[in-house]
N, CA and C atoms of all chains as a GROMACS GRO file, in nm:
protein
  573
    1UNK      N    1   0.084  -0.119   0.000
    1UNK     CA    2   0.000   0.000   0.000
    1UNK      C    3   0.088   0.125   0.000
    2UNK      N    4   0.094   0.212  -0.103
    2UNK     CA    5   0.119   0.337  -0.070
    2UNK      C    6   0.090   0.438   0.058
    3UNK      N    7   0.242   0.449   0.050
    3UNK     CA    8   0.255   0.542   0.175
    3UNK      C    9   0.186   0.698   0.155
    4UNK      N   10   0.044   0.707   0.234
    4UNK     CA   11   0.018   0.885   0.206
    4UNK      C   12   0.070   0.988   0.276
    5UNK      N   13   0.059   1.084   0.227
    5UNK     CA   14   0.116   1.201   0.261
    5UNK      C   15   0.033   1.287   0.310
    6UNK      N   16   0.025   1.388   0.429
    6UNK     CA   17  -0.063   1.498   0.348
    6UNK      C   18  -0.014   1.626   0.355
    7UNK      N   19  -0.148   1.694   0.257
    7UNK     CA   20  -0.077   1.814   0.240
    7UNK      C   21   0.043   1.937   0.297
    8UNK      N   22  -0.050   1.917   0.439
    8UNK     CA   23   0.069   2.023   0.554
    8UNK      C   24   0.172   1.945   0.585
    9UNK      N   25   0.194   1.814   0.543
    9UNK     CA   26   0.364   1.720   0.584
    9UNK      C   27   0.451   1.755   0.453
   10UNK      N   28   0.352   1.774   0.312
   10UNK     CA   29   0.471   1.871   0.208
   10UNK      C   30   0.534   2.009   0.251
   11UNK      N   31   0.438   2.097   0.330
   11UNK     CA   32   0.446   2.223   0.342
   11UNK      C   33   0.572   2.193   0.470
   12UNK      N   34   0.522   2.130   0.540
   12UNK     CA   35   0.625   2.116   0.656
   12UNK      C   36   0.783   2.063   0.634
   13UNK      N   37   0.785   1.971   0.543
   13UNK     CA   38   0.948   1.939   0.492
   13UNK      C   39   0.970   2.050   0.412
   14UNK      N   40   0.920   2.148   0.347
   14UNK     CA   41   0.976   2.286   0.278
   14UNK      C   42   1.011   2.348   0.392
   15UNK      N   43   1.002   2.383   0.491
   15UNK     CA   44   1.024   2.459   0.570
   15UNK      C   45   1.156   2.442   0.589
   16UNK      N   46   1.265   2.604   0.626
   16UNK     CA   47   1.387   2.597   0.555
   16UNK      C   48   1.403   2.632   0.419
   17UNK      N   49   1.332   2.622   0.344
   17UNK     CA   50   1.390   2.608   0.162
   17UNK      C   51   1.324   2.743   0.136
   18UNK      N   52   1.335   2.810  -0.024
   18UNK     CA   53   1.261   2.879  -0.078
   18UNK      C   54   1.132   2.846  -0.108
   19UNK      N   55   1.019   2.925  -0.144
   19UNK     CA   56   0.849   2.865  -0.153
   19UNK      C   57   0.811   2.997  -0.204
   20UNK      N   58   0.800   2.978  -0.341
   20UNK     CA   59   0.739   3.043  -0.444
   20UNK      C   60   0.525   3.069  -0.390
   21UNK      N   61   0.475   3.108  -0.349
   21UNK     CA   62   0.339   3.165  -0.323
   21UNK      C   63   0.278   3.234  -0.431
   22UNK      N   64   0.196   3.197  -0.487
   22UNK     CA   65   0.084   3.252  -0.571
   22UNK      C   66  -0.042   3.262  -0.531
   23UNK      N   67  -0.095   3.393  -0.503
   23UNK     CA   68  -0.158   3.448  -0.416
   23UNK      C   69  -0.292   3.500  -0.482
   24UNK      N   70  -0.452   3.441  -0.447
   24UNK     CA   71  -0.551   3.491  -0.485
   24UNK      C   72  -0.523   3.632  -0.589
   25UNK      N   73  -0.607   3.658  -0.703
   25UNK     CA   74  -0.535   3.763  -0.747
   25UNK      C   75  -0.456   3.784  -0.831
   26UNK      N   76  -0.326   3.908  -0.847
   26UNK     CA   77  -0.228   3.847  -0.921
   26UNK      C   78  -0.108   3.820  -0.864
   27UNK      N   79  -0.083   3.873  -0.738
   27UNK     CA   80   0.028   3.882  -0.658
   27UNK      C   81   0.105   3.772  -0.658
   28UNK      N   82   0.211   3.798  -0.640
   28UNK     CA   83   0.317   3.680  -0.617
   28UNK      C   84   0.415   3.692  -0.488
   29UNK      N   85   0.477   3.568  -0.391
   29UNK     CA   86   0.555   3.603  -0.307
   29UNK      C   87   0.652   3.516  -0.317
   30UNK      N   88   0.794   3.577  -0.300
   30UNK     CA   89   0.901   3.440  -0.308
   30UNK      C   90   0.977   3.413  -0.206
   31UNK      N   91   0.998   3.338  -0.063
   31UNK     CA   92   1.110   3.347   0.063
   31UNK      C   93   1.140   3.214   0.105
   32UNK      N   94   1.181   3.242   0.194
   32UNK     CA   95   1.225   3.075   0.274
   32UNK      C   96   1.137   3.071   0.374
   33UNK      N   97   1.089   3.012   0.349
   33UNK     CA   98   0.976   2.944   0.457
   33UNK      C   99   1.038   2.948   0.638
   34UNK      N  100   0.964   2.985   0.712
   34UNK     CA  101   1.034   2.984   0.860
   34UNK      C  102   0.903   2.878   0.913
   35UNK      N  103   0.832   2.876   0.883
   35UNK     CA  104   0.694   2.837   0.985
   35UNK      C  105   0.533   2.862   0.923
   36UNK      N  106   0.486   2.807   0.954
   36UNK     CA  107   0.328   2.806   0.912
   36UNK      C  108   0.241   2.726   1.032
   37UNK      N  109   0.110   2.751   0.983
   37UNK     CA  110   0.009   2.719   1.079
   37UNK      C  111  -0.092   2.620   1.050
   38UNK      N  112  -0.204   2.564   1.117
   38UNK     CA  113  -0.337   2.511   1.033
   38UNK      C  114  -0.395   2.542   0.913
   39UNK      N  115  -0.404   2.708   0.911
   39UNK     CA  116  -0.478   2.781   0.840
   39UNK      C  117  -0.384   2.835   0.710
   40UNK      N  118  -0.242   2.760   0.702
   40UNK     CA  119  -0.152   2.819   0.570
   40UNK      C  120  -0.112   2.984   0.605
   41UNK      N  121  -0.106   3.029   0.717
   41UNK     CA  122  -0.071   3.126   0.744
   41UNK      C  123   0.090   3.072   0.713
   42UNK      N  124   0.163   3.182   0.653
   42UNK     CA  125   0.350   3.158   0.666
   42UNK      C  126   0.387   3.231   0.747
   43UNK      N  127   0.514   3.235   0.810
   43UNK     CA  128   0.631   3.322   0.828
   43UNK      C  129   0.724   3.322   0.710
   44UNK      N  130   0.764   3.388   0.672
   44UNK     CA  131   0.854   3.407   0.533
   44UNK      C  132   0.979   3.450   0.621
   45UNK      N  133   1.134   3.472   0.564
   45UNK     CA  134   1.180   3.547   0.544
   45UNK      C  135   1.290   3.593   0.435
   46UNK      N  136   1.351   3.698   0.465
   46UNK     CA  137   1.377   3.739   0.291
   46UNK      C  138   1.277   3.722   0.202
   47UNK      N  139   1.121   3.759   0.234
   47UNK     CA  140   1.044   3.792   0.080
   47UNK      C  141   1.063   3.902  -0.033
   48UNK      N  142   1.044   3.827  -0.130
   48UNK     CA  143   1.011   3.948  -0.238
   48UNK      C  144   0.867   3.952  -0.294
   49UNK      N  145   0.804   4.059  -0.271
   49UNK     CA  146   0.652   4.060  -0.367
   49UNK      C  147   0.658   4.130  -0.490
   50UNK      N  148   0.600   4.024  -0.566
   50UNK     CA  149   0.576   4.016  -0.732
   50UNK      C  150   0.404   4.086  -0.745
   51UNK      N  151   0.395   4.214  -0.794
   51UNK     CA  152   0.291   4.294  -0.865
   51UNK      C  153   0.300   4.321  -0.990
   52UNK      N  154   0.190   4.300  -1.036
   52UNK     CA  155   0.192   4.386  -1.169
   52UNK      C  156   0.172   4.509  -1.175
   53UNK      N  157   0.244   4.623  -1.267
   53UNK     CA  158   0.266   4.764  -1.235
   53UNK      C  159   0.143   4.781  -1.268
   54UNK      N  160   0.070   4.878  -1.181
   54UNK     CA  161  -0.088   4.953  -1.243
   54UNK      C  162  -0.101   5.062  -1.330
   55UNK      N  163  -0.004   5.068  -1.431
   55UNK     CA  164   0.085   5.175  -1.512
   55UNK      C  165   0.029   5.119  -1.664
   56UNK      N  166   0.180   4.990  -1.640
   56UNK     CA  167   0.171   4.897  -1.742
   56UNK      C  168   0.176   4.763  -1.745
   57UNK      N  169   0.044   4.691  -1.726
   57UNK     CA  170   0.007   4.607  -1.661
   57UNK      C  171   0.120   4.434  -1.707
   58UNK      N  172   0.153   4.490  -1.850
   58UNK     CA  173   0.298   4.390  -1.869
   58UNK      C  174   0.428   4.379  -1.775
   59UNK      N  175   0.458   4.485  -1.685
   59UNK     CA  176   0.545   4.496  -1.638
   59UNK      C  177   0.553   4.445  -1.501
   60UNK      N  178   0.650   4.408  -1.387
   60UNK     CA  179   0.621   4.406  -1.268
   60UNK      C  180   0.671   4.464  -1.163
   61UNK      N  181   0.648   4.476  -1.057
   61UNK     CA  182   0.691   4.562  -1.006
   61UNK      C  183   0.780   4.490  -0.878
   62UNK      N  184   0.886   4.476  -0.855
   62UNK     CA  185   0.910   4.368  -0.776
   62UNK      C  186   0.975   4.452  -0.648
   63UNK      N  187   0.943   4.360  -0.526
   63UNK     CA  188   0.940   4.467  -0.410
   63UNK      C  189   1.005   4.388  -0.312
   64UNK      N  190   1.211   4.410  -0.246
   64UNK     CA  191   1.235   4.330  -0.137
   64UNK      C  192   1.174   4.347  -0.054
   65UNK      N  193   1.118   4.261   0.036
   65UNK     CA  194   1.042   4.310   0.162
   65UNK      C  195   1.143   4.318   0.324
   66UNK      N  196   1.227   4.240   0.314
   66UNK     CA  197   1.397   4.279   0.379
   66UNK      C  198   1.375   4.215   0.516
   67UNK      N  199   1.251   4.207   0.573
   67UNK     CA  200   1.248   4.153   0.691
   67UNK      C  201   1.184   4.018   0.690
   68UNK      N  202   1.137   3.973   0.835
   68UNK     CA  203   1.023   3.830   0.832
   68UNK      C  204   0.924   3.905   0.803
   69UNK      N  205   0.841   3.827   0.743
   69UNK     CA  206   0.642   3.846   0.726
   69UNK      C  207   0.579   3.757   0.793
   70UNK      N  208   0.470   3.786   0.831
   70UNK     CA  209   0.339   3.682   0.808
   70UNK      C  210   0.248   3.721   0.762
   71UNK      N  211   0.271   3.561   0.629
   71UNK     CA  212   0.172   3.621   0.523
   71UNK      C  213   0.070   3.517   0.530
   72UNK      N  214  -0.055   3.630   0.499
   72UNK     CA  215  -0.191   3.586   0.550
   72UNK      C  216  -0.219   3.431   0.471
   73UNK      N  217  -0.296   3.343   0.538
   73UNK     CA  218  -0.328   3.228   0.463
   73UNK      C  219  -0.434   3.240   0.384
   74UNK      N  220  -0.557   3.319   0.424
   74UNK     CA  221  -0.680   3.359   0.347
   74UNK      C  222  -0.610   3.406   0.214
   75UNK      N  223  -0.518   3.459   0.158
   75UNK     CA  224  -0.489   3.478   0.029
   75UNK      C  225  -0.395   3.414  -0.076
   76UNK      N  226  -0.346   3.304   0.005
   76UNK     CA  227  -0.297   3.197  -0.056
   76UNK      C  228  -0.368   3.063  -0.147
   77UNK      N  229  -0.336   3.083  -0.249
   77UNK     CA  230  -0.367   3.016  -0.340
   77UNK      C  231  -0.315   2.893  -0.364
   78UNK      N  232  -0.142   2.883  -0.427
   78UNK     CA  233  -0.091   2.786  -0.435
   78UNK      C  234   0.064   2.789  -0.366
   79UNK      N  235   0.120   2.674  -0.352
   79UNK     CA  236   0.238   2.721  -0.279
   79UNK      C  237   0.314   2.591  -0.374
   80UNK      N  238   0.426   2.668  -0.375
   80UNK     CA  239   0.525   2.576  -0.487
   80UNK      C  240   0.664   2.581  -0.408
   81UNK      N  241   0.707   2.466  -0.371
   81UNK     CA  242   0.858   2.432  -0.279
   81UNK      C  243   0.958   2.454  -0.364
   82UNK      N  244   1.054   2.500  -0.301
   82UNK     CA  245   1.158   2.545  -0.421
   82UNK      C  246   1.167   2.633  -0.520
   83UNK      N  247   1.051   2.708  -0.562
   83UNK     CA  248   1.058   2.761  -0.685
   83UNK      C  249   1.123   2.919  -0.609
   84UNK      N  250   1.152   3.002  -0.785
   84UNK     CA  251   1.212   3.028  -0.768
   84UNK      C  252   1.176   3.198  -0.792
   85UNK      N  253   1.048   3.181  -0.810
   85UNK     CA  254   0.981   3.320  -0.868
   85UNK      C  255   0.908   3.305  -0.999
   86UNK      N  256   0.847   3.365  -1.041
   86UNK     CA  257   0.801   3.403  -1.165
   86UNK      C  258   0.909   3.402  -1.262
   87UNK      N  259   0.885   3.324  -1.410
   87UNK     CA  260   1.006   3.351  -1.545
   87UNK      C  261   1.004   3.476  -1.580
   88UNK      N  262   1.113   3.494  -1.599
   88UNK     CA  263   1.116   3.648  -1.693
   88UNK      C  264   1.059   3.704  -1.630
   89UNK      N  265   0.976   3.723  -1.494
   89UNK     CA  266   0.944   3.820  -1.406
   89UNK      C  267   0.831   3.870  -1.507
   90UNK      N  268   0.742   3.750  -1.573
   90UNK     CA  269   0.597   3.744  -1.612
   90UNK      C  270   0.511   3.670  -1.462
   91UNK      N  271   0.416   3.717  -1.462
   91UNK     CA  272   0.330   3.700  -1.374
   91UNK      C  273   0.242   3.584  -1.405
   92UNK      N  274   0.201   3.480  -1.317
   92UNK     CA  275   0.140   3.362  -1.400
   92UNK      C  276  -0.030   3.361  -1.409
   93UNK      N  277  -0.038   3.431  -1.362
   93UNK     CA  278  -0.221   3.477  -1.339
   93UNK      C  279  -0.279   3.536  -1.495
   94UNK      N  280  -0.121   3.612  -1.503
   94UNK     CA  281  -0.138   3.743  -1.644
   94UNK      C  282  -0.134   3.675  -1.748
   95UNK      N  283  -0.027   3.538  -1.767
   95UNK     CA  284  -0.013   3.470  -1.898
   95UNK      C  285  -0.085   3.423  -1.976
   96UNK      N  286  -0.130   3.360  -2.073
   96UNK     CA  287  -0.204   3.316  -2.125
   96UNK      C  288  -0.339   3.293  -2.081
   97UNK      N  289  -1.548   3.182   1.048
   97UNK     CA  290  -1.562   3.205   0.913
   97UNK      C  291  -1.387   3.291   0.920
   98UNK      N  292  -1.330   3.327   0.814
   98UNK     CA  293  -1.223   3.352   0.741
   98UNK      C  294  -1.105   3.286   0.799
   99UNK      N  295  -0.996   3.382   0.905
   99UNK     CA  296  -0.899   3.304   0.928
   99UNK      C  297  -0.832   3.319   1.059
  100UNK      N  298  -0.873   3.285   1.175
  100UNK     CA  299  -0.824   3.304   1.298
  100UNK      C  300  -0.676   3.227   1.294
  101UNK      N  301  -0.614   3.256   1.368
  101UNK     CA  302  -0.461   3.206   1.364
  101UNK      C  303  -0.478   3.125   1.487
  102UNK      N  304  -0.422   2.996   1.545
  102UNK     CA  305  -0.432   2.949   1.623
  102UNK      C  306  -0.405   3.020   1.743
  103UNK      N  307  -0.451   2.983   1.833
  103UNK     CA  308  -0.421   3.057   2.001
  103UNK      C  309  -0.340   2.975   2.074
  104UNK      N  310  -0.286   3.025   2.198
  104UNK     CA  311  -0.214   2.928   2.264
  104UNK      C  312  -0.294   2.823   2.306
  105UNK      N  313  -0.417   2.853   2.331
  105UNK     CA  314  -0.513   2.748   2.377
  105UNK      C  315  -0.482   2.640   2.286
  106UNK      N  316  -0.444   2.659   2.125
  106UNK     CA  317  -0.501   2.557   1.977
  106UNK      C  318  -0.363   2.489   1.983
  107UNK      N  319  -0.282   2.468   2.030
  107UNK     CA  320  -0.123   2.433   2.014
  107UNK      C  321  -0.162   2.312   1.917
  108UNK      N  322  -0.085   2.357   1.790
  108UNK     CA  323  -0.063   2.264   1.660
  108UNK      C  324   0.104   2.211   1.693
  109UNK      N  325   0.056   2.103   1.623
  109UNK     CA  326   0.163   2.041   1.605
  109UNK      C  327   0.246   2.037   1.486
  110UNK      N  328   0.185   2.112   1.355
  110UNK     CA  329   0.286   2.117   1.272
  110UNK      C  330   0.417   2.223   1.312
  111UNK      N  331   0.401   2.319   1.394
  111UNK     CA  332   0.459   2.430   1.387
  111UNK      C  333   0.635   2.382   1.484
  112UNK      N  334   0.725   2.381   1.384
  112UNK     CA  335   0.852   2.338   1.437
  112UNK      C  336   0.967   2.448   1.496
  113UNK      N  337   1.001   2.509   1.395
  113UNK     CA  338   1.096   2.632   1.393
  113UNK      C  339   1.000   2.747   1.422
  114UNK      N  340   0.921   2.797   1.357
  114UNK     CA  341   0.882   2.944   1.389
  114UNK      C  342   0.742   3.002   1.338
  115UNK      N  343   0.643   2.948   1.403
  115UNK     CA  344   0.490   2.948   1.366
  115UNK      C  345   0.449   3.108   1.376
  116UNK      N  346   0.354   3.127   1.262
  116UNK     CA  347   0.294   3.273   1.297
  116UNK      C  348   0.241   3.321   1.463
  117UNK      N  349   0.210   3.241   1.541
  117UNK     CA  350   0.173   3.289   1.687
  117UNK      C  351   0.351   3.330   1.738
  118UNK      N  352   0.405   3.261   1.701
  118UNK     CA  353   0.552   3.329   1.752
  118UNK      C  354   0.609   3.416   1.708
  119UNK      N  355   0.560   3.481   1.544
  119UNK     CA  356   0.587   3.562   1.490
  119UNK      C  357   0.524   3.670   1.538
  120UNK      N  358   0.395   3.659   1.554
  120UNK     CA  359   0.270   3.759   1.645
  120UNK      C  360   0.309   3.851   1.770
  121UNK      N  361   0.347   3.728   1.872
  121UNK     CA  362   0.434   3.722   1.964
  121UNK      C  363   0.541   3.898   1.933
  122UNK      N  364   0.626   3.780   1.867
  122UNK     CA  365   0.812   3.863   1.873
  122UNK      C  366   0.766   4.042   1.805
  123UNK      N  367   0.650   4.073   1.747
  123UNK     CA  368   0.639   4.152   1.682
  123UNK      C  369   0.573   4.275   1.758
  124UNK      N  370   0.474   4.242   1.874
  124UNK     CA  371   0.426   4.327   1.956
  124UNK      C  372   0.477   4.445   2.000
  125UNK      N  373   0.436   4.596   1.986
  125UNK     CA  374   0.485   4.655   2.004
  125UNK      C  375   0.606   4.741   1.926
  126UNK      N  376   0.633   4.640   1.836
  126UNK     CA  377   0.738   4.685   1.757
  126UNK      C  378   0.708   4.766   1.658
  127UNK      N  379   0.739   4.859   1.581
  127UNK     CA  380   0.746   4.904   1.471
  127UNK      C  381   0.705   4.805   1.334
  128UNK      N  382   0.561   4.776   1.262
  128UNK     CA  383   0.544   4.744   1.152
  128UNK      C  384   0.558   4.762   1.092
  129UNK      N  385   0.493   4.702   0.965
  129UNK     CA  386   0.432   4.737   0.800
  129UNK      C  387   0.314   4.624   0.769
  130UNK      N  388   0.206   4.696   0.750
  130UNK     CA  389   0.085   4.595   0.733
  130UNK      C  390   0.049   4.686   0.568
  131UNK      N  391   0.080   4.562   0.495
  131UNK     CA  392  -0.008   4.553   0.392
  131UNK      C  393  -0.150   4.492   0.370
  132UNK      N  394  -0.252   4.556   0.313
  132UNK     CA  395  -0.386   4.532   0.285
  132UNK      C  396  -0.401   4.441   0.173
  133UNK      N  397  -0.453   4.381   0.114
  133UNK     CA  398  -0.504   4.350   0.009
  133UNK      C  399  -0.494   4.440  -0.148
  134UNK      N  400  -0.555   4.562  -0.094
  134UNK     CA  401  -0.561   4.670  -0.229
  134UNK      C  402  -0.449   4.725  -0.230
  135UNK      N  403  -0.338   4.691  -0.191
  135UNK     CA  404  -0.219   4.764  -0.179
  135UNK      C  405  -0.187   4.875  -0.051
  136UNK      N  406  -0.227   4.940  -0.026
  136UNK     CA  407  -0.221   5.031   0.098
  136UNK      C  408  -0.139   4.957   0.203
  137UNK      N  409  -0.053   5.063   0.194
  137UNK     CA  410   0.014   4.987   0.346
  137UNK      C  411   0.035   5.059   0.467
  138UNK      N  412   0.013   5.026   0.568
  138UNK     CA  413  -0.009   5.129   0.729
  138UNK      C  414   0.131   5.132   0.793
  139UNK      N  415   0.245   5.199   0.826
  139UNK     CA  416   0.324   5.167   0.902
  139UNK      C  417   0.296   5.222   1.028
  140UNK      N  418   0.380   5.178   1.148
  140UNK     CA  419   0.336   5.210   1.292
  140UNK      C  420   0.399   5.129   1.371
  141UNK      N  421   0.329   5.181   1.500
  141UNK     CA  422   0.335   5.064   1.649
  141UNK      C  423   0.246   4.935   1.656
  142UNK      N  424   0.281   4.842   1.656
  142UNK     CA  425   0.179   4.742   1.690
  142UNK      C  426   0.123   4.744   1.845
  143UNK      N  427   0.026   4.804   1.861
  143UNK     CA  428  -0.036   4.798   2.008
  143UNK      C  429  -0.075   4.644   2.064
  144UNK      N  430  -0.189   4.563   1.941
  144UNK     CA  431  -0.238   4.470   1.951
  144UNK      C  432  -0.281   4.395   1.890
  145UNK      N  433  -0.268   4.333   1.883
  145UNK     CA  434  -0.348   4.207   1.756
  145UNK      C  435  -0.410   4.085   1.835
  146UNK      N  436  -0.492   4.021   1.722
  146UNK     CA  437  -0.556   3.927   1.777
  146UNK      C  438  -0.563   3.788   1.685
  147UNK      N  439  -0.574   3.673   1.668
  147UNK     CA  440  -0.573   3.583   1.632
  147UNK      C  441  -0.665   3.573   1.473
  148UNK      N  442  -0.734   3.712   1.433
  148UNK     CA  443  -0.804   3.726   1.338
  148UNK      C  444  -0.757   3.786   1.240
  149UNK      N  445  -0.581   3.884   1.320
  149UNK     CA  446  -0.520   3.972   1.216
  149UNK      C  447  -0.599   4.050   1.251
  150UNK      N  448  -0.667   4.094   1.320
  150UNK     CA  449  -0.724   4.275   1.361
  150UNK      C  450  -0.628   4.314   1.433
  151UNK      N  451  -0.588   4.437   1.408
  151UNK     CA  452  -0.437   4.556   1.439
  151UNK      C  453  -0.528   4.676   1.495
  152UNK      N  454  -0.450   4.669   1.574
  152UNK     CA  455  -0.464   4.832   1.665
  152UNK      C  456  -0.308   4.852   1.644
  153UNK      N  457  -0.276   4.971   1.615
  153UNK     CA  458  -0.154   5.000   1.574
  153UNK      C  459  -0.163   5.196   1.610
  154UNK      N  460  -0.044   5.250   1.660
  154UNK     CA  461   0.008   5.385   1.704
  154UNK      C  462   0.075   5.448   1.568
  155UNK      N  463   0.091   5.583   1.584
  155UNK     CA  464   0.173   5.664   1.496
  155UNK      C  465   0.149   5.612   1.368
  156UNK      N  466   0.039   5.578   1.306
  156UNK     CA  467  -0.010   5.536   1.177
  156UNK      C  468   0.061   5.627   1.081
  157UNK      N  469   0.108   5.577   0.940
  157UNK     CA  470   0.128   5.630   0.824
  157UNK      C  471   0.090   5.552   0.760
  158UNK      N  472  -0.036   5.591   0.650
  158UNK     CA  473  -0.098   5.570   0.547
  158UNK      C  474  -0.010   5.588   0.431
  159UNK      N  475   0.030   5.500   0.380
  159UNK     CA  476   0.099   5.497   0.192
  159UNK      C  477   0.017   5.426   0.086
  160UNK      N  478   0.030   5.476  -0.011
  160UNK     CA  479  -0.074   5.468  -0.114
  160UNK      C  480  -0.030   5.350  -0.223
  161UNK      N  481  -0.082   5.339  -0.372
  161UNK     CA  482  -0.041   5.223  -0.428
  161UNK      C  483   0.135   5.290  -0.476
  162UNK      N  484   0.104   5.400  -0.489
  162UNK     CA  485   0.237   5.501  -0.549
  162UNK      C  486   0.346   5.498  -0.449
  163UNK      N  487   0.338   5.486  -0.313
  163UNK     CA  488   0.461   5.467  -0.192
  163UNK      C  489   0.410   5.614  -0.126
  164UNK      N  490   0.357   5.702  -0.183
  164UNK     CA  491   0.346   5.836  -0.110
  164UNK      C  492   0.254   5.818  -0.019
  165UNK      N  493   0.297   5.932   0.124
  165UNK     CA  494   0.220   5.863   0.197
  165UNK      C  495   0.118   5.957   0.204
  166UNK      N  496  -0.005   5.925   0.209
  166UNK     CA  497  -0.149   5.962   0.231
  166UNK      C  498  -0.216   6.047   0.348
  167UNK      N  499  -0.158   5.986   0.462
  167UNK     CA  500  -0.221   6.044   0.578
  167UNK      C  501  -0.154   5.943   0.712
  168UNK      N  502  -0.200   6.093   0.821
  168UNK     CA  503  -0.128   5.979   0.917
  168UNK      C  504  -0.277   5.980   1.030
  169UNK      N  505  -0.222   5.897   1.152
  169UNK     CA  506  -0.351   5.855   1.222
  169UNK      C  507  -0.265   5.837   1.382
  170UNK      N  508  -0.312   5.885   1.461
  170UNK     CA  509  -0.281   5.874   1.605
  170UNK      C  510  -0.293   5.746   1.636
  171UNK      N  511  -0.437   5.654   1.635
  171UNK     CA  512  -0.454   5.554   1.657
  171UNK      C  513  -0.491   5.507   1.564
  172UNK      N  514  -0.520   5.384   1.504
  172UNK     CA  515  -0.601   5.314   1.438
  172UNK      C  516  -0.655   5.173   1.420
  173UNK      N  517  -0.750   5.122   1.374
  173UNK     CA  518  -0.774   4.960   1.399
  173UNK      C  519  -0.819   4.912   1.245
  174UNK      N  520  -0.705   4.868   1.220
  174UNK     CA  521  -0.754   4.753   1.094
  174UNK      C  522  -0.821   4.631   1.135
  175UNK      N  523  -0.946   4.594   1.021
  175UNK     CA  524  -0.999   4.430   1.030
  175UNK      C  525  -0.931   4.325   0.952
  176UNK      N  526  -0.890   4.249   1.031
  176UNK     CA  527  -0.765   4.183   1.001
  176UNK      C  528  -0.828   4.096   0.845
  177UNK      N  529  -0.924   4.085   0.819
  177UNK     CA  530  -0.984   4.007   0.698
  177UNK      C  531  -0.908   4.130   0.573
  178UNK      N  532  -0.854   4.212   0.626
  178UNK     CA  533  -0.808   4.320   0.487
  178UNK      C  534  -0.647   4.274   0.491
  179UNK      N  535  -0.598   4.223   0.544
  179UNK     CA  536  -0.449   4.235   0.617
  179UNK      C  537  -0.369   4.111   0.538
  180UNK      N  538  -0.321   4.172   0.444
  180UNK     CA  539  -0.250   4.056   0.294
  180UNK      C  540  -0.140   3.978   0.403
  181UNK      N  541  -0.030   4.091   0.439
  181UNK     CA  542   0.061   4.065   0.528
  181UNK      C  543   0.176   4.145   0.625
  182UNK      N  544   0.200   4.120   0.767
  182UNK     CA  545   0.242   4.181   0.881
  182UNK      C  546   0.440   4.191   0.818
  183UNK      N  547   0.475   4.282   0.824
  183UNK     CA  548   0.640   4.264   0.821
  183UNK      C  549   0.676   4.358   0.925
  184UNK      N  550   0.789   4.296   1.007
  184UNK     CA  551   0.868   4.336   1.104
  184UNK      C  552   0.934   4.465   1.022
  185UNK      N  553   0.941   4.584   1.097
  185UNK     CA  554   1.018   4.696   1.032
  185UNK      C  555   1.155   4.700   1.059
  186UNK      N  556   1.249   4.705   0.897
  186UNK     CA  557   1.383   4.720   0.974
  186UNK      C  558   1.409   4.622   1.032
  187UNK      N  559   1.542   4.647   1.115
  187UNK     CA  560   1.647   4.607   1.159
  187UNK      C  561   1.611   4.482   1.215
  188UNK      N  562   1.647   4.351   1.193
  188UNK     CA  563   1.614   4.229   1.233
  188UNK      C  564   1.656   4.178   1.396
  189UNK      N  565   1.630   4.294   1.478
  189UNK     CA  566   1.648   4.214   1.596
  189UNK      C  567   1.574   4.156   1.644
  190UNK      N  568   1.607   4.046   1.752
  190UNK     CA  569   1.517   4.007   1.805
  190UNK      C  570   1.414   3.880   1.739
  191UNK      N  571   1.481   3.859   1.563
  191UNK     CA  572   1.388   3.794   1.495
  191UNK      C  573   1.465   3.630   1.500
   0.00000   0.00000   0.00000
C-alpha cells in the first residue's frame, strides 16, 4: 500500500527552503519558509513581492520586503517548494 | 468564518521552527508594516493584535499604491480580513 502524505507534511518538509506563493489575485511572493500554521498562514523570510505595475500592466513591479512576514493564509492560493519566482518576471495569473 | 490564527489554547503540532503565533508574539509593540489586500500599506506601532489579524496599531502612516504617503492617524484599527501581510520593520532584531 502506498505510503500517504498529506498536504501540511509537504508544506512542513519545505520549511527551511525557498516557496514560491501565488496568491488569490495576481500577486506573487518568493522566501524561505520559517513556519506556518493550520490555516496556511506563513512566516517568510527574505520575501520578495511580485505585482503587476498599475501603469503597465505587462510589467512588474518587484518589491524586497527585507524583513520576516506573516503572510496571511486567506490569500494563498498555491504554494510551490523550491521555486524560484516568476520567469522572466511574467506574472502567472497574467499569462495566457 | 475567514482566518483566525491558532491561540495558545489551539497548540498545533505542525509548527517546528517558527509558527505565525511566535511571529505575532516577537512583533508586539514593535514598529510594523501591514499591507492590505488593495495595496495600501499602514506603518506604525503594533499595540495589539488578535488571532483574526485585527491591528490596533500607534503613529499610523498611510501609503498609497504610489509609496506616497497619504495620511497619518494617532490611533487606528484595521480588520484583520483586509491584512494581505504583517512585516517586522527594519532592523532584524530580536527575529
Amino acid at each position: 500500500m502506498a505510503t500517504r502524505i498529506l498536504p501540511l507534511e509537504l508544506i512542513d518538509k519545505a520549511i527551511g527552503s525557498q516557496m514560491w506563493i501565488l496568491l488569490r489575485g495576481t500577486k506573487e511572493v518568493v522566501g524561505t519558509l520559517r513556519g506556518f500554521d493550520d490555516y496556511v498562514n506563513l512566516v517568510l523570510d527574505d520575501a520578495v513581492e511580485y505585482t503587476p505595475d498599475p501603469d503597465d500592466k505587462t510589467k512588474v513591479i518587484k518589491t524586497k520586503l527585507e524583513t520576516e512576514i506573516l503572510l496571511n493564509g486567506n490569500q494563498i492560493a498555491i504554494l510551490i517548494p523550491n521555486g524560484s519566482g516568476p520567469p522572466e518576471d511574467s506574472l502567472a495569473a497574467q499569462s495566457g | 468564518m475567514s482566518d483566525p490564527t491558532p491561540t495558545d489554547s489551539n497548540k498545533e503540532s505542525t509548527a517546528k521552527k517558527r509558527s505565525p503565533s511566535d511571529f505575532l508574539k516577537s512583533v508586539l509593540g514593535r514598529p510594523v508594516r501591514v499591507k492590505l489586500n488593495s495595496g495600501i500599506e499602514y506603518r506604525g506601532v503594533l499595540a495589539c493584535l488578535d488571532g483574526y489579524l485585527n491591528i490596533a496599531m500607534e503613529q499610523t502612516e498611510e501609503f498609497g499604491l504610489d509609496g506616497q504617503l497619504k495620511a497619518k492617524y494617532g490611533d487606528c484599527f484595521i480588520r484583520g480580513n483586509n491584512v494581505l501581510y504583517i512585516s517586522a520593520q527594519k532592523r532584524k532584531g530580536g527575529s
